[in-house]
C-alpha positions, -999 to 999 in steps of 0.1 A, spaced: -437 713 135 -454 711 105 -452 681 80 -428 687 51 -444 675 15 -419 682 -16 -438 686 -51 -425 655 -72 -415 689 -98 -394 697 -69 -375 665 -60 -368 660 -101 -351 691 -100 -328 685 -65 -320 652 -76 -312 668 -117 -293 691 -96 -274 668 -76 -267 647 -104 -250 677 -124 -227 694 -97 -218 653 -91 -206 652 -129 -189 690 -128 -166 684 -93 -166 649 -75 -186 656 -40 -201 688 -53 -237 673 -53 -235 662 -21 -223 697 -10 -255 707 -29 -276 680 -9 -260 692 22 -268 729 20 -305 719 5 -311 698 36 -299 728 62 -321 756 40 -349 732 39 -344 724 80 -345 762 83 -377 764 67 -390 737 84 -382 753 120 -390 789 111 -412 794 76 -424 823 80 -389 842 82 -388 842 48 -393 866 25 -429 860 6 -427 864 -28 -448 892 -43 -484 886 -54 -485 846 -51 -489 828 -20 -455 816 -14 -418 821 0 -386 817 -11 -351 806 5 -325 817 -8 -291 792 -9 -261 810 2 -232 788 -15 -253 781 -48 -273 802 -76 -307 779 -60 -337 791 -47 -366 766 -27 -399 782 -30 -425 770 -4 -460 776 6 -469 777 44 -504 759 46 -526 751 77 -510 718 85 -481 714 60 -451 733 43 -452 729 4 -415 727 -16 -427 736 -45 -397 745 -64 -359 743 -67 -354 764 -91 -323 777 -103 -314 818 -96 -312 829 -131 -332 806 -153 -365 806 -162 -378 830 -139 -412 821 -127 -418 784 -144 -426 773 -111 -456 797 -105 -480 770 -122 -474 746 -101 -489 767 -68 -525 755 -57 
């Protein structure tokens, strides 16, 4: 299994994230954390069942119960989060932070 390395972009946004469904509905950030920690399992086990994304070299998975996508990239000897990015916002702010 590949080692799992999360951009520090990345784990400012999950824990942003958390923090906000948290304030919204008591135990909704944890749900959050919860369904973050199964999609990023999933990636972990499988990552190239995901979808890439088009013309950049890197995937996406998306959340079922939340408007959140992870975007990863599969290297040699490591799996890259590089983004948790929201479904509708900003589309494509993440794209600099791919090496």
């Amino acid at each position: 299994m590949k080692t799992l390395q999360f951009n520090l972009a990345a784990k400012i946004e999950l824990i942003e994230a958390i923090d906000y469904f948290n304030q919204k509905v008591e135990g909704l950030g944890d749900r959050f954390s919860d369904s973050i920690g199964a999609a990023v399992r999933d990636i972990q086990n499988n990552p190239l069942a995901f979808p890439a994304v088009e013309r950049v070299d890197c995937r996406s998975n998306i959340l079922l119960d939340f408007p959140y996508v992870i975007y990863f990239q599969v290297k040699a000897d490591e799996i890259r989060i590089t983004a948790i990015a929201h479904a509708s916002r900003r589309p494509g702010y993440w794209l600099r932070r791919l090496r």
